[in-house]
C-alpha positions in Angstrom: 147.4 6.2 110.3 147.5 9.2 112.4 147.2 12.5 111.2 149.8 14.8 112.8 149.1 18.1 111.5 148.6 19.8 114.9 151.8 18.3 115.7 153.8 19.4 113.2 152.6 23.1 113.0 153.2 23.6 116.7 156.7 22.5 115.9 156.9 24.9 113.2 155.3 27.9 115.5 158.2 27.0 118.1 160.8 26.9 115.2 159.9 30.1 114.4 160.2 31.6 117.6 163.5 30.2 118.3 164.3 32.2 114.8 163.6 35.2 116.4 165.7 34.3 119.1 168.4 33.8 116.9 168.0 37.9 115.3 168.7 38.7 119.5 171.7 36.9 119.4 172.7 38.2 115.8 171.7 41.8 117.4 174.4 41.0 119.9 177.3 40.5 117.7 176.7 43.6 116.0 176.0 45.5 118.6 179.7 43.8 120.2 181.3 45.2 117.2 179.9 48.7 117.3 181.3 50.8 120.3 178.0 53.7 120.0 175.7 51.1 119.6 176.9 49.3 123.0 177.3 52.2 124.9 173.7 53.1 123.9 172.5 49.7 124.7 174.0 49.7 127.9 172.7 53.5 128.9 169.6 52.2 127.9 169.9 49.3 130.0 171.0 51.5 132.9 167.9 53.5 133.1 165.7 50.5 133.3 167.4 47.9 136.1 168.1 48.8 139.3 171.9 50.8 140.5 172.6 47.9 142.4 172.4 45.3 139.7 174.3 47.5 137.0 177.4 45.9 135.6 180.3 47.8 134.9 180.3 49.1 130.7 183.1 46.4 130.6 181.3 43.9 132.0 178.6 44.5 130.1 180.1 44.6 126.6 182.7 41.3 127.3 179.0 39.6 128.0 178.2 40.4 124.5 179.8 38.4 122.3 179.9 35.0 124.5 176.1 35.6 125.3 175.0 36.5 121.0 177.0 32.9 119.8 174.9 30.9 123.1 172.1 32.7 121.4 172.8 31.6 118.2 173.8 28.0 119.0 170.9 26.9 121.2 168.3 28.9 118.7 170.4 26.2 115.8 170.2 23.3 118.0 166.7 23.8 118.4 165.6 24.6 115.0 167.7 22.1 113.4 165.9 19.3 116.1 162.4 20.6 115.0 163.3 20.0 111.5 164.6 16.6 112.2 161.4 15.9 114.2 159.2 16.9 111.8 161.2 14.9 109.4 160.2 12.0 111.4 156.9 13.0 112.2 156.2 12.5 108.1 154.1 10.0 107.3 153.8 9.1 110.9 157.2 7.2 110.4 159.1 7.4 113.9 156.9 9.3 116.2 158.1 8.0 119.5 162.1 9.8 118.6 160.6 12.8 117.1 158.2 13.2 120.3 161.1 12.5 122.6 163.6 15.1 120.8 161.3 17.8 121.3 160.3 16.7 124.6 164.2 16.9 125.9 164.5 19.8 123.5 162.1 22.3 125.2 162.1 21.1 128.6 165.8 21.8 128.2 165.3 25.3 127.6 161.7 25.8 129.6 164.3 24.7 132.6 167.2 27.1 131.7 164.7 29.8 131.0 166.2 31.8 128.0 163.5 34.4 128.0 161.9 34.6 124.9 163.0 31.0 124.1 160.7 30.2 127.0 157.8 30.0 124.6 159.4 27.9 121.6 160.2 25.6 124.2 156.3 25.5 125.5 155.1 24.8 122.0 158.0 22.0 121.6 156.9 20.4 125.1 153.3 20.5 124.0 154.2 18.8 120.2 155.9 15.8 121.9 153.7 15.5 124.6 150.8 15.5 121.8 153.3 13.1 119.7 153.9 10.8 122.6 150.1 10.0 123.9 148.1 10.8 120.6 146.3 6.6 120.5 145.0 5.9 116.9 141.2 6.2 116.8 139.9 1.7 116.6 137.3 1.6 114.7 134.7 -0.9 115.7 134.1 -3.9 113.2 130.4 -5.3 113.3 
């Protein structure tokens, strides 16, 4: 039987940061719902991008609430897929599906890019690669 701690824990790690992704999306709602907060955020926003790629304060707060709950729905997705892999990954009972979840999982978001996100998914491509083309050690009989 394999062992597949390293597996599991660097499902967990990517878990994890897809949590924190989640709080930016939460931070989004709230800030959506809070008229000083948005115009601070978007001030704030203004000083550090360029004049030409400003949107309008409209703009920027109707992108708020559609962009928090994508947020929030990819971070789930994710973290409720980890769980299921690691589900599977217990005991060494399905490997192959876990592996292959994860794989499609973060390469997924690695290809879309979500910033931050773009981490999680590195640690869930590296888990199902690790998942997919870990061999049992033979032992040799004499």
């Amino acid at each position: 039987m394999i062992s597949r701690k390293i597996e599991i824990a660097l499902i967990i790690l990517g878990a994890t940061v897809f949590a924190f992704f989640s709080i930016t999306g939460i931070n989004m709602l709230i800030i959506n719902q809070d008229e000083e907060a948005a115009l601070a955020a978007y001030e704030q926003i203004s000083l550090e991008v360029e004049d030409d790629d400003i949107p309008t304060f409209e703009q920027f707060s109707d992108m708020l609430f559609p962009g928090g709950i994508s947020i929030i729905a990819i971070s789930g997705v994710s973290i409720i897929v980890g769980m299921v892999s690691i589900f599977l990954l217990k005991g060494n009972k399905r490997p192959k599906p876990a592996g292959i979840l994860v794989l499609i999982v973060g390469g997924v978001i690695g290809f879309l890019q979500f910033g931050i996100a773009l981490f999680g998914s590195l640690f869930y491509l590296i888990a199902g690669l690790l998942v997919l083309f870990k061999k049992p050690k033979t032992e040799l009989q004499v």
